[in-house]
C-alpha positions in Angstrom: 4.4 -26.3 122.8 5.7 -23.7 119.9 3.5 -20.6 119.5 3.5 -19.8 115.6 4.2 -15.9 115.5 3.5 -13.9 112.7 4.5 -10.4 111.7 2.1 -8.0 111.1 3.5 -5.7 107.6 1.9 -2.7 106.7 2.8 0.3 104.5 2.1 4.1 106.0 1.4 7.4 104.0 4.6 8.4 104.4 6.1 5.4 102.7 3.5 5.5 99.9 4.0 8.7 99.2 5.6 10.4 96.2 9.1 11.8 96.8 9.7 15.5 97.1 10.1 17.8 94.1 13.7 17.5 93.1 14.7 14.3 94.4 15.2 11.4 92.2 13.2 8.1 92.8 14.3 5.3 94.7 14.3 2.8 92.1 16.5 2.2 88.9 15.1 3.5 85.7 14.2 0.8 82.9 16.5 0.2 80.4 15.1 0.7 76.5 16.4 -1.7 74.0 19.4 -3.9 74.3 21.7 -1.0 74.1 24.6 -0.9 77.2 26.4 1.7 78.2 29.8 1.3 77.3 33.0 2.3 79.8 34.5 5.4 78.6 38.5 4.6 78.1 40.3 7.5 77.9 44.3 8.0 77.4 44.7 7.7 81.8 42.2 5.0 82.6 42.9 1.7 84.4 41.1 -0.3 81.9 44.0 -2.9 82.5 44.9 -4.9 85.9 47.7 -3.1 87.5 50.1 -5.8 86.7 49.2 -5.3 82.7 49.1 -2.0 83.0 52.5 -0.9 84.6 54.0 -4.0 82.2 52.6 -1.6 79.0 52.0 1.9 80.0 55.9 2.6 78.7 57.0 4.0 82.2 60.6 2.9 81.7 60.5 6.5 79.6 60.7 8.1 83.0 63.4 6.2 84.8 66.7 7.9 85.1 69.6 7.0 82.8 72.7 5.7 84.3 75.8 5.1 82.8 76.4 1.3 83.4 78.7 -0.8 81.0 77.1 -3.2 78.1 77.0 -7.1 78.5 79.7 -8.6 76.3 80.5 -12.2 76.4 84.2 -11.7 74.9 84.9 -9.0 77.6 83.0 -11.4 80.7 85.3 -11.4 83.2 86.1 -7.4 83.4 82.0 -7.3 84.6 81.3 -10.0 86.9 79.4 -8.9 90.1 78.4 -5.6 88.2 75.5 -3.9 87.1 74.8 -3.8 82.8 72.7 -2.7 80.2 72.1 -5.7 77.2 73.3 -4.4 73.4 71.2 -3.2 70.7 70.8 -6.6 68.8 70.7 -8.8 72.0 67.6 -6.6 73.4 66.5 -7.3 70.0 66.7 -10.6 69.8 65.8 -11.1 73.5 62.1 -9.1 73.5 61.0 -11.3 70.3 62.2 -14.6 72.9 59.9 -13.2 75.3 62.6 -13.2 77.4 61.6 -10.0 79.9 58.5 -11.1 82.2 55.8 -9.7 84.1 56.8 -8.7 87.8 60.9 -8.0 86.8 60.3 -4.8 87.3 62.0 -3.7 84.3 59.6 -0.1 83.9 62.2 1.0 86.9 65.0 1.2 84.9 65.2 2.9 81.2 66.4 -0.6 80.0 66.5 -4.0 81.5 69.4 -4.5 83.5 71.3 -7.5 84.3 73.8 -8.5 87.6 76.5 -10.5 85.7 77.3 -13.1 88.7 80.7 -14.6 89.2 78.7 -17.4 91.2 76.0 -17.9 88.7 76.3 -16.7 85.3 80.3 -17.2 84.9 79.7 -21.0 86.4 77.3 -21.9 84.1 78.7 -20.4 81.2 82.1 -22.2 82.1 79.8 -25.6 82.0 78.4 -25.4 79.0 81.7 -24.7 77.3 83.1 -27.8 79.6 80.5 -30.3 80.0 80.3 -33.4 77.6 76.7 -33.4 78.3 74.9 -29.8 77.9 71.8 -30.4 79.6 70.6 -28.1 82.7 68.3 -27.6 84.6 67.9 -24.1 86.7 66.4 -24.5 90.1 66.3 -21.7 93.3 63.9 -20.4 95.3 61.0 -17.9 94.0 62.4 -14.8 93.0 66.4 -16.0 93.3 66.5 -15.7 89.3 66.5 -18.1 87.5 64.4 -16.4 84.5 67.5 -13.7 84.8 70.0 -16.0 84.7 68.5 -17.8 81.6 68.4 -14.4 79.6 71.8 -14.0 80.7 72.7 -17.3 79.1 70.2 -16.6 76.0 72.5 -13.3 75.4 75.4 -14.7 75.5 74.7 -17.9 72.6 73.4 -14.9 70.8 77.1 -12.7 70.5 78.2 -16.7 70.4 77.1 -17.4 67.1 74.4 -19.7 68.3 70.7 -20.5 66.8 67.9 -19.7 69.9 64.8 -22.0 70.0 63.0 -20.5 73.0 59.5 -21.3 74.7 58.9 -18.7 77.4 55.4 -19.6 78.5 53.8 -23.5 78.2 51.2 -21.9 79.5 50.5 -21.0 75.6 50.3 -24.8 74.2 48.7 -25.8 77.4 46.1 -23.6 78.9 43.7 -24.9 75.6 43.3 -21.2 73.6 44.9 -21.9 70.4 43.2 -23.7 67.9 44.1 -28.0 67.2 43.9 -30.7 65.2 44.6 -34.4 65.1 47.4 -35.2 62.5 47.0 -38.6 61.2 50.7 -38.5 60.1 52.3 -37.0 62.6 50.4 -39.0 65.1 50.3 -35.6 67.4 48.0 -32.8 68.4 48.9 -29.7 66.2 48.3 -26.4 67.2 48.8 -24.1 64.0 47.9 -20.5 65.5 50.5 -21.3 68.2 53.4 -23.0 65.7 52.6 -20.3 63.5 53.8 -17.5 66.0 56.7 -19.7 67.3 58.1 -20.3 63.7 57.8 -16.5 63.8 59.9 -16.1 66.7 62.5 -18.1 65.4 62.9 -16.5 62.6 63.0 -12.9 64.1 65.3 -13.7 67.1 68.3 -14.9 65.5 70.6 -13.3 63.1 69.5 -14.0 58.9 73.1 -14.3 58.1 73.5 -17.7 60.3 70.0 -18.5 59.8 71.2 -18.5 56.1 74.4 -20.1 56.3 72.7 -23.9 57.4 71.7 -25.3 54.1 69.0 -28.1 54.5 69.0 -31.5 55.0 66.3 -32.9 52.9 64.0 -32.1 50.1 60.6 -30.1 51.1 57.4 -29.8 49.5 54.5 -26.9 51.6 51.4 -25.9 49.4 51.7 -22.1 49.0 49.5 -19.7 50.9 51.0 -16.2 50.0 49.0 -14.1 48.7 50.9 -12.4 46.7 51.4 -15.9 43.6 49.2 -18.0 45.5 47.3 -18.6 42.5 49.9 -18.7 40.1 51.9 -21.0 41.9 50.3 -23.6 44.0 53.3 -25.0 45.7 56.5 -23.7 47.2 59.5 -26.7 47.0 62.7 -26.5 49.1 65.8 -28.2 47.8 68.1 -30.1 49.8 71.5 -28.4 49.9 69.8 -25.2 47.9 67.9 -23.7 50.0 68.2 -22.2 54.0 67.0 -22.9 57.1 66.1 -18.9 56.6 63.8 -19.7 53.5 61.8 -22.9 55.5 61.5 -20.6 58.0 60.0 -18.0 56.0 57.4 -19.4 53.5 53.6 -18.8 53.9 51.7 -21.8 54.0 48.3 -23.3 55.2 47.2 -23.7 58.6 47.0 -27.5 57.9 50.8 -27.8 57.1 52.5 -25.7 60.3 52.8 -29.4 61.8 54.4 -30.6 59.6 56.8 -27.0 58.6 57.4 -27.1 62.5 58.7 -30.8 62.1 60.9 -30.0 59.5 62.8 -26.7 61.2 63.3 -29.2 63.9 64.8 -31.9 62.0 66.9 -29.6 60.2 67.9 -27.4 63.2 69.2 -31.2 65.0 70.7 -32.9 62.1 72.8 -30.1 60.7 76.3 -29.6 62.7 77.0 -26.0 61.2 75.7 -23.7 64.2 75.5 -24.5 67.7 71.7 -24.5 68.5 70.5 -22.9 72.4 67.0 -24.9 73.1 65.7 -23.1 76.1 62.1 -23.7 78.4 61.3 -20.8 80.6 58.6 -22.0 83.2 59.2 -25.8 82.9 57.6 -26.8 85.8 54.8 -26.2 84.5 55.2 -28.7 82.1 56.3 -31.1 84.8 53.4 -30.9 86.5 50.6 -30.9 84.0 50.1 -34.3 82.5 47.3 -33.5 81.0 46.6 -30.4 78.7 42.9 -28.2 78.8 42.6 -29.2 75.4 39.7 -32.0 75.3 39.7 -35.2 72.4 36.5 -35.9 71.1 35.0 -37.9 74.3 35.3 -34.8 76.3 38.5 -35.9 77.9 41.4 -33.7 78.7 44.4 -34.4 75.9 47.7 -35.7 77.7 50.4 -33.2 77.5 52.5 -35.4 75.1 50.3 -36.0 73.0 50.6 -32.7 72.0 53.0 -32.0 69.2 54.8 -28.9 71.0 55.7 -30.8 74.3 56.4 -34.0 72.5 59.1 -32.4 70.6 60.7 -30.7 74.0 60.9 -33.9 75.6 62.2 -35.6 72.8 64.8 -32.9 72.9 65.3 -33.1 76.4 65.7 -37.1 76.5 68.1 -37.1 73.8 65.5 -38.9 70.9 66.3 -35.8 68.9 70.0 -35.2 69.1 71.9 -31.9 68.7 74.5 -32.6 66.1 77.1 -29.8 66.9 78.6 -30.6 69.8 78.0 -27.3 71.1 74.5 -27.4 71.3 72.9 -26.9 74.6 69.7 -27.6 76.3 68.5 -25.0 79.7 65.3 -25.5 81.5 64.0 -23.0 84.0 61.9 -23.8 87.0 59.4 -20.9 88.2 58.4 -20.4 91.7 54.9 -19.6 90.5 54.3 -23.3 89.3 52.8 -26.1 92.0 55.5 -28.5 92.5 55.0 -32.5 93.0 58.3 -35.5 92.6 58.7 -35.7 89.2 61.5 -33.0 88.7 63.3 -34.5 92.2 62.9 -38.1 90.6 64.2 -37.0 87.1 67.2 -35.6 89.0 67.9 -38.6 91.0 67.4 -37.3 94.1 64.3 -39.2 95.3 63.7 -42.8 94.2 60.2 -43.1 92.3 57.5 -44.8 94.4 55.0 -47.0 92.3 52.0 -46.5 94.2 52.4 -42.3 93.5 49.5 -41.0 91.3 50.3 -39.1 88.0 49.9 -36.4 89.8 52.3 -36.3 92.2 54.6 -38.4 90.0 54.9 -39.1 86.3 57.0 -41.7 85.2 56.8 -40.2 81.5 58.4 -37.0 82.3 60.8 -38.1 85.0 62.5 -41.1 82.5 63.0 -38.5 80.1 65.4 -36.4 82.6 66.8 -39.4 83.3 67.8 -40.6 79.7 68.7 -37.0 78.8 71.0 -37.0 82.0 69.5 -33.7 82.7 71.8 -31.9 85.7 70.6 -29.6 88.5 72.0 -25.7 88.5 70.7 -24.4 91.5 70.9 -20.1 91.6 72.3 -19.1 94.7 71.3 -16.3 96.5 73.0 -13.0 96.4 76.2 -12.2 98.7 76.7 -9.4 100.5 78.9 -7.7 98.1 76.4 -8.2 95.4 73.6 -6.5 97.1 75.4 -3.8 97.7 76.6 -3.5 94.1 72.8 -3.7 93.5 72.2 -1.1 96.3 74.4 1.5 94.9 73.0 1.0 91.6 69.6 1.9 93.0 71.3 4.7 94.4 71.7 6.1 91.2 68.6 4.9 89.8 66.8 7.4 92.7 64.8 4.0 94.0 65.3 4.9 97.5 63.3 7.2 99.0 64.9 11.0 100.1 64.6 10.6 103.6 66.4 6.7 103.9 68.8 8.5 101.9 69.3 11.4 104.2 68.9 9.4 107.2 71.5 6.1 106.4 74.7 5.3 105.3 75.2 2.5 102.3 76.6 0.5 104.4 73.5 0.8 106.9 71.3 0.8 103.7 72.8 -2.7 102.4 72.7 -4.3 105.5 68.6 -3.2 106.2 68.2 -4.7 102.5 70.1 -7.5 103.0 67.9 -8.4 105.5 64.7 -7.6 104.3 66.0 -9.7 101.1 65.7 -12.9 103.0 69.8 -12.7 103.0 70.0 -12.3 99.1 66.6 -12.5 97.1 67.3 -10.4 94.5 63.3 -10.4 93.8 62.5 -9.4 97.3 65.5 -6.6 97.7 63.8 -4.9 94.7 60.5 -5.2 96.3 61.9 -4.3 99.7 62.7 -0.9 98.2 60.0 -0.3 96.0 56.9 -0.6 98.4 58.4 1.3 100.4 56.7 4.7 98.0 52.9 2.6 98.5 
């Protein structure tokens, strides 16, 4: 039989008694009003994660300058397998793309750098000029570069003469921040906030004079929102072989027409065969996995991804329902590392046959048909060579990356083949890493 027990609690003098002269109480003051206290922020406080903060503190103004030759894509083959700063107008061009991510590492250096790969970058620049069909999709392992190797690509169209359409992150028409509406004509999802800073990018990435040179296609008509004559004149009308690509790009018009402004660069941008046009998708797994957006319809249920307008129009792209005109015209799709994989990419590719009794969500038939109708081919990145890291290596050198006593202590030779190994035998991701944790 249990015995109930019970504790006996009872509260001494000592316990009761008032603290000594001096010492603060042992209980928290009460708060007057609704006022907080506020966190100071002053010029050297962390008020940012550490990933945020080293990608916008400006620390690339104390790396040390090295003289390193500038990417050219007339004068290719004298830099393969070295080291190179971008130009003026392609870092230009390549910041508003949102080419440069998080986690490059790019604060070590005073500029972004680039390794211009024989058995990367020349291959697939030698493709695209080759290929009948210029559809590609870039595959490795985490941290191989594939991102890289996509900038590389985005710099050269740019000294090419071509027109960039870039999406860097889906994350930003997916993750459900921007603002939406259904568009009873378009039939789509329409994000204006989102299509407003895209059309944005567009126009600020490429060059005016080519942006100016494709005349239009069609006649336009976009209510006018610009301050400056909005109520003077109520509409802003585009002539069809008068006006340019530039203007469309550039009016100011309501929220409630960016749909249907973002159609219309599209349509022009595909039907006209004046300027080769680069449509790029940085993170496109992402996509690929995600059949439905965060966005929610008005039953509270999530919004499939294509019924969005944004996505729509990239896999219309992709599958060949929008055609390029010029034959030059090229579509590259990166895969990130970061992104949960499931068969659809390996399906699209026509590696894996598709199994009917797969869930969307290991396998949807959407995406996957439109690889396949685009005939969408595999570039895989290949690790680095030997030779390459120790290009790499000695450019580090020079960089002062390497701490003074591995320096002191090892030969290059010994130095390239610890880092080689420590790379996973070529990551270029994890050789930089390799190097750099060593000061934590």
């Amino acid at each position: 039989m249990l015995r109930l027990q019970s504790r006996q609690f009872s509260s001494s003098v000592v316990a009761g008694a008032s603290p000594v002269r001096g010492k603060a109480q042992g209980f928290a003051k009460k708060t007057l009003g609704s006022k907080k206290s506020t966190k100071r922020i002053a010029p050297d406080t962390l008020h940012k994660n550490w990933q945020d903060t080293i990608h916008t503190a400006g620390l690339s103004r104390y790396a040390v300058p090295t003289d390193i030759p500038t990417f050219k894509s007339n004068d290719l083959q004298t830099l393969l397998n070295k080291v190179a700063f971008y130009s003026s107008q392609q870092y230009r061009s390549l910041y508003h793309l949102g080419a440069f991510k998080k986690n490059q590492f790019h604060e070590l250096f005073p500029k972004p750098i680039s390794l211009l790969r024989e058995s990367s970058t020349q291959k697939l620049i030698s493709l695209l000029r080759g290929s009948a069909n210029r559809r590609f999709v870039l595959t490795g392992e985490p941290g191989v570069g594939k991102t890289v190797l996509l900038t590389q690509i985005q710099a050269y169209a740019l000294d090419s003469g071509y027109i960039l359409v870039n999406f860097s992150h889906p994350d930003l028409f997916l993750d459900g921040r921007n603002d939406f509406f259904y568009h009873e004509k378009l039939g789509k999802y329409v994000q204006p906030m989102y299509l407003k800073a895209l059309v944005r990018k567009i126009l600020r990435s490429n060059n005016e004079d080519i942006l100016r040179s494709v005349t239009l296609q069609s006649d336009y008509k976009f209510s006018n929102a610009d301050p400056k004559d909005a109520s003077v004149k109520k509409f802003v009308n585009f002539t069809k072989g008068k006006n340019s690509l530039f203007e469309l790009l550039t009016v100011k018009t309501h929220a409630r027409n960016l749909g249907t402004l973002f159609e219309a660069v599209i349509t022009e941008l595909s039907s006209q065969k004046v300027v080769p046009v680069l449509f790029s998708v940085d993170n496109f797994s992402r996509m690929l996995t995600e059949s439905f957006s965060a966005y929610k319809n008005v039953n509270n249920q999530n919004i499939p991804t294509l019924e969005l307008q944004v996505p729509n129009v990239i896999m219309q792209v992709i599958s060949g329902d929008i055609t390029l005109s010029n034959d030059k015209s090229c579509v590259i799709l990166a895969t990130s590392g970061v992104d949960k994989t499931n068969k659809t990419l390996p399906v699209g590719l026509g590696k894996l046959r598709a199994d009917p009794y797969l869930s969307r969500k290991y396998l949807d038939i959407e995406f996957s048909d439109a690889l396949q109708k685009g005939k969408v081919q595999e570039f895989e990145v290949p690790k680095l060579k030997k030779n390459e890291v120790k290009e790499l290596v000695e450019f580090y050198l020079k960089s002062e990356l390497f701490l003074n006593k591995e320096v002191q202590s090892k030969s290059v030779d010994q130095l390239v083949n610890e880092k080689y190994f420590l790379s996973g035998n070529g990551n270029p991701r994890e050789l930089l890493k390799s190097i750099v944790l060593m000061h934590m």
